[in-house]
N, C-alpha and C positions, 0 to 999 in steps of 0.2 A: 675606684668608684664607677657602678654601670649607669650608662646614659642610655637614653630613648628621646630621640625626637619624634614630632607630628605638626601637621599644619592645622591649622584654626579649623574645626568642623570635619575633622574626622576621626577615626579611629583605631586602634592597636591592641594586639590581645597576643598570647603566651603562641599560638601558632604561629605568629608572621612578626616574631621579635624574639631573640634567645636569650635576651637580657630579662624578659618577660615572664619566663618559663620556669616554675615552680616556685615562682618567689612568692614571702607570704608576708603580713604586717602581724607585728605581735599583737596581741588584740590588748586593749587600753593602752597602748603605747603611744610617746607623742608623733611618731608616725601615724600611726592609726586612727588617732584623734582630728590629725591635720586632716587625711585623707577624707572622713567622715564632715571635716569644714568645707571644705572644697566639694564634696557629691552635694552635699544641701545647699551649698551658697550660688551653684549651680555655672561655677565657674570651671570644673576640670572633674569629669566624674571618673573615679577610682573603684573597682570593681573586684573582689576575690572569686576566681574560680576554682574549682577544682586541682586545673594542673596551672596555677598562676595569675596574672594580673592582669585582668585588659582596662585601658583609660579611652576614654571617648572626649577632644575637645568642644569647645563651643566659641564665642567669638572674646574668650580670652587668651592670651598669648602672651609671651615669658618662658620663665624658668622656676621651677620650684625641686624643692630635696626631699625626700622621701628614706629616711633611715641612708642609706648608701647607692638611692637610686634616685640619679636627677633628669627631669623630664623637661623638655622645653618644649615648646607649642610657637611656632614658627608664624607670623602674618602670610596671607597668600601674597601681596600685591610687595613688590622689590621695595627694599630699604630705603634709596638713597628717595623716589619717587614717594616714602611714606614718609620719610621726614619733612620733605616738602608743604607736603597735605596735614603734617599735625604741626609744623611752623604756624601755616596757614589757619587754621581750626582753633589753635590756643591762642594768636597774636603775637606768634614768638617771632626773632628776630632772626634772618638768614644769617649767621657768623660763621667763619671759618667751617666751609661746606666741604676743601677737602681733608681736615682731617675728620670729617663725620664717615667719609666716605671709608675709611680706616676701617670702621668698626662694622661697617655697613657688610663687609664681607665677612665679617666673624658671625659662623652661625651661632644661633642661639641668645645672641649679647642685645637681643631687646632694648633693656634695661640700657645698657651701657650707651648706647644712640642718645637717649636724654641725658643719659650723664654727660657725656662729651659737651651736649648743648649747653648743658648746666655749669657744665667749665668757661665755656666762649663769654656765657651772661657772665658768671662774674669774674672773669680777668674782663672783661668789657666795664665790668663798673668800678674796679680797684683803678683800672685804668688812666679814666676819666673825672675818680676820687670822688671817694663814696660820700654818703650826702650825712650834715652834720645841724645838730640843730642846738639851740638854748636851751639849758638844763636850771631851773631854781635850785639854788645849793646855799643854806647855810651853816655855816661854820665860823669857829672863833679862828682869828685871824691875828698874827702877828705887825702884819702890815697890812690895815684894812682897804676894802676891796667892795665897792658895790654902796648899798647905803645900809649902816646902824640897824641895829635889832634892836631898838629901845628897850622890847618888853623884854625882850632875853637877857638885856645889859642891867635891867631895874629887878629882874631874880636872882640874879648873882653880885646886886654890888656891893656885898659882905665882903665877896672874897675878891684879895686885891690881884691881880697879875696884870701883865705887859700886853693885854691881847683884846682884841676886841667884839663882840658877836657881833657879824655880817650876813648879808644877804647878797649874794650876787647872782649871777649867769652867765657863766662861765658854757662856751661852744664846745660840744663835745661830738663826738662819732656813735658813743655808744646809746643808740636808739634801739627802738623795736626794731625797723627794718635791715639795720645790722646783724641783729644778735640773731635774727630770723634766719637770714642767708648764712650767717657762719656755723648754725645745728643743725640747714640742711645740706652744707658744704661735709661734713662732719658723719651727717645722717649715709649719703650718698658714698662714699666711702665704704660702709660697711654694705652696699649693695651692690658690691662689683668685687667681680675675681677678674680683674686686667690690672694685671702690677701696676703699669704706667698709670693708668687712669687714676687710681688711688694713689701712687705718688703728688699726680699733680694734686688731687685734691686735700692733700693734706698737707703742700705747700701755698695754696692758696689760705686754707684755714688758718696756717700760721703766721702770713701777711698780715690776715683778718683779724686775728687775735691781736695782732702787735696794735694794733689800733684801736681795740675796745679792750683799753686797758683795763676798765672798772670790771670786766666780763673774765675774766683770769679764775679760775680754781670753782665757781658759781653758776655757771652755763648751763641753762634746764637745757633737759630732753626736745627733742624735735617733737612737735604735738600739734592738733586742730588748733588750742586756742593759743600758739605762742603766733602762728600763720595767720589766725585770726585779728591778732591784736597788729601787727604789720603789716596788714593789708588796709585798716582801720586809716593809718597813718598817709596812706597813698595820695598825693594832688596832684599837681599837676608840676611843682619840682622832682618830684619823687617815682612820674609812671613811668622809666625804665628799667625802676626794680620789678614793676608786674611780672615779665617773660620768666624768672628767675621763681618769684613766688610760684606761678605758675607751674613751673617744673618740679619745685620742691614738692608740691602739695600732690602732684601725678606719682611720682615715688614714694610717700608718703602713702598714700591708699592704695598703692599698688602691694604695697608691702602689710597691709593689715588684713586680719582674718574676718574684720566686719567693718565692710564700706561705709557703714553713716558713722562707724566709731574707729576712725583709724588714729589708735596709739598704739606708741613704741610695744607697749608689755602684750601687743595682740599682733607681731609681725608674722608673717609668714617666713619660712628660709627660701629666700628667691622673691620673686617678682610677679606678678599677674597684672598685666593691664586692659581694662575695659572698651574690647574694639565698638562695640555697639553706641558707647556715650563719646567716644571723639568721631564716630561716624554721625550721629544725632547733630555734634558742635559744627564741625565741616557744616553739611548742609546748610543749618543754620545761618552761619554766618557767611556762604556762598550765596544762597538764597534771599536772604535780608540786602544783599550787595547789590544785586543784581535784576530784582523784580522793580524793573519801570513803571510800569501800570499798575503795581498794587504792592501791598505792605503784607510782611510776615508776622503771624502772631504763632508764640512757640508755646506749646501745651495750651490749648483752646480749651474751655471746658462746653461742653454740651449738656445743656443745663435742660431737663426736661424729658430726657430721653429715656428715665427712669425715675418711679416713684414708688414710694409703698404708698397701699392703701392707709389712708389714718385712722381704719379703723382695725388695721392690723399691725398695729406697729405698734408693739408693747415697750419695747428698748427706745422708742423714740430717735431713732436713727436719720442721721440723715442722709437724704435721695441719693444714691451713685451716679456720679458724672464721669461719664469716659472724657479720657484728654489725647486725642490725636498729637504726635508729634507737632504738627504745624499745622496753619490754616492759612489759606490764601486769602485775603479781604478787599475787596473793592470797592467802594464805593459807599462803605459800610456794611456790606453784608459779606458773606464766607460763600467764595465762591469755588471752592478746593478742598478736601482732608485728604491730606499725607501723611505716612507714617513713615519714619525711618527701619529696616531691619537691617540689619548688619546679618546677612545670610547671602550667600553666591542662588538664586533661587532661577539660575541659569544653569545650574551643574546638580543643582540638590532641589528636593521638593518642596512642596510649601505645606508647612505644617496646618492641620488642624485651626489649631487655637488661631494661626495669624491669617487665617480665612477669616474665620465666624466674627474676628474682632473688627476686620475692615467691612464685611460685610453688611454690622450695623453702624459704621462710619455711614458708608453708603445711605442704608435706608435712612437716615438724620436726614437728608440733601432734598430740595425739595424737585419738584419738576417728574418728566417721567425717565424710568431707567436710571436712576443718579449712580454717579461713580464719589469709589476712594481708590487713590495709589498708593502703593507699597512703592516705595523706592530704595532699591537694596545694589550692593556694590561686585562691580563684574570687572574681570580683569582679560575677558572674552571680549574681542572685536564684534566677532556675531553676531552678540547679546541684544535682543529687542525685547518691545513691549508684549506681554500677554495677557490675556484678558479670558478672564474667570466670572462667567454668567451666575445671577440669582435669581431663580425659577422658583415657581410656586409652584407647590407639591400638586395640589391637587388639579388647578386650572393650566400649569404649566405655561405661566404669562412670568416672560421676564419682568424682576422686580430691580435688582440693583446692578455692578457690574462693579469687580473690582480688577484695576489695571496691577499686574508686575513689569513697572519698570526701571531699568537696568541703570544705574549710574555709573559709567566707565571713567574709572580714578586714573587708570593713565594719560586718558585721554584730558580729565580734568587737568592732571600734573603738568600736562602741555600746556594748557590754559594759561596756568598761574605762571609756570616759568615765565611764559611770553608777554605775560600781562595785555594778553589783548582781551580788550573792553566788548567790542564789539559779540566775538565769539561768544564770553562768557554770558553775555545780557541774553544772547539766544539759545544758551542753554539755560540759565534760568526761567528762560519762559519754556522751553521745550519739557521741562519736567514736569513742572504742574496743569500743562495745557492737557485738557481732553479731547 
């Protein structure tokens, strides 16, 4: 089987790859099919030329198969400093960091970095013995148990035997949040080619089984709503299964070919995970932590900034509200829009589209000259802020002004390893300040 690596946001074509070179997808074929999923869903675009194949990444990264050609799409910023930062981002738990580090040097094994973690969670929670609740169970009973089923006992007392209808509640394991973690114990398994890692995990699953005995030969599929219904279940004995759901649900959609519908019967062969929406979460929950003087609101909507005429509006539509990433607020008013990009826009340009969208961030703001930041991820020391003027065409008076600046994740990584408070309060203010 031929491989082709690349890192996030670049690209490869039949000249500068020999793996590349004259190879073709059969057309309607589930290669061909997958590929055409992938160029529209605009996670990993797949290209036929002439003399071969060129692919162009974007800020998805993984592994996926292509008839007998598997492509992995590498993160820029090191392993062990990105596990750190998506512990951090998800609310996951630091467990057993050096066997992460294991994997951490296997190219390509994305994927298998959460799986590992997804091993730590649940031998951490077999461990510590999984959580068990009261189950309503009736049943006729030889030695009765619980209290009398009158109405069950006054529909059969024709028929005579030695037993009696009960009701009890009886402590059991097998809950949602069991049955949850052992289809994604199950699920994760088939997402990895690392023998060991799938050994363990199919020794874990059979821990797991021995103890939801009711779950034996009946075990739905790994799906949104089985995650759904176990996440339901969640309190406050229960939130150290979160890290674990967590994980499950990140392989889970990493592995479907339609992110708001990820089921089994829509997997991709391989992995793709969304660097743009754990770089969104980071911030988030970096930013929520650490702004002293003011409070974070995530997807703001600006309400007003567009309308149809009502006297042209035959669909009856209603008004488009852009939603900035985040919005700074103090004091009750928004005194910041930010937007997150998951683009290095220190090494690569700034598109189009992600001008004109901050540029009317901007003009929202009131005062004169207002700003919005872009804040996008650099693995460059150098990296500072820049600033992209909005002039008026004809009078040539600055109108708005939008900042590019830099958020350096090693440097964050530092942060967080060190847990110093101080630092990080000053880069949460240092981001959103103009």
């Amino acid at each position: 089987m031929a491989s082709v690596a690349l890192r996030e946001w670049t690209s490869v074509g039949p000249e500068d790859c020999a793996e590349l070179a004259s190879r073709r997808l059969a057309p309607g074929g589930s290669a061909w099919r997958l590929a055409q999923a992938l160029t529209a869903g605009g996670r990993l675009t797949v290209r036929e030329l002439a003399d071969g194949l060129a692919l162009q990444a974007t800020s998805w990264v993984g592994r996926v198969t292509l008839d007998d050609l598997t492509i992995t799409v590498r993160p820029k910023i090191p392993a062990l400093p990105l596990m750190t930062l998506l512990r951090y981002a998800y609310g996951l738990r630091d467990l057993q960091l050096t066997e992460t580090a294991c994997y951490a040097s296997e190219a390509g094994a994305f994927q298998d970095l959460l799986i590992a973690q997804l091993i730590a969670e649940a031998s951490d929670l077999l461990a510590r013995g999984l959580h068990s609740d009261y189950r309503r169970t009736a049943e006729v009973l030889v030695q009765p148990r619980g209290r009398i089923d009158l109405r069950a006992y006054a529909a059969g007392a024709g028929h005579a035997r030695a037993a009696l209808p009960c009701v009890h509640y009886p402590r059991t394991s097998d809950v949602p949040l069991n049955r949850a973690l052992l289809a994604g114990l199950l699920f994760a398994s088939g997402a990895t080619r690392d023998v060991a890692l799938r050994t363990r995990l199919h020794r874990l699953a059979a821990r797991l089984d021995d103890v939801l005995t009711g779950s034996r030969g009946f075990l739905p599929g790994l799906d949104s709503d089985l995650l759904a219904r176990a996440r339901r279940t969640i309190d406050r004995r229960t939130a150290h299964y979160r890290p674990a759901l967590t994980l499950i649900e990140m392989l889970l959609r990493g592995m479907a070919m339609s992110f708001d519908d990820p089921r089994p019967d829509l997997q991709l062969d391989g992995m793709l995970f969304d660097m743009n929406a754990f770089f969104q979460a980071l911030l988030s929950r970096f930013l929520r932590a650490h702004l002293a003087d003011a409070r974070l609101v995530d997807e703001h909507r600006l309400r007003g900034v567009f309308a149809y005429d009502s006297r042209h509006n035959p669909r009856g539509r209603r008004d488009p509200a852009p939603r900035p990433d985040f919005a700074v607020v103090r004091e009750g008013s928004v005194v910041a829009l930010l937007d997150a990009k998951y683009r290095d826009l220190w090494e690569q340009s700034l598109p189009p589209e992600m001008l004109y969208q901050l540029a009317i961030y901007a003009l929202t703001q009131p005062g004169e000259n207002p700003v919005s930041i872009i804040l996008y991820p650099s693995v460059t020391e150098s990296a500072q802020d820049q600033v992209v003027g909005f002039r008026g065409v004809l009078d040539g008076i600055a109108k708005a002004r939008v900042i590019l600046r830099p958020v350096h994740l090693l440097r964050l990584d530092g942060l967080l390893r060190a847990r110093s408070g101080v630092e990080a309060e000053r880069g949460g203010r240092r981001w959103w300040r103009i």
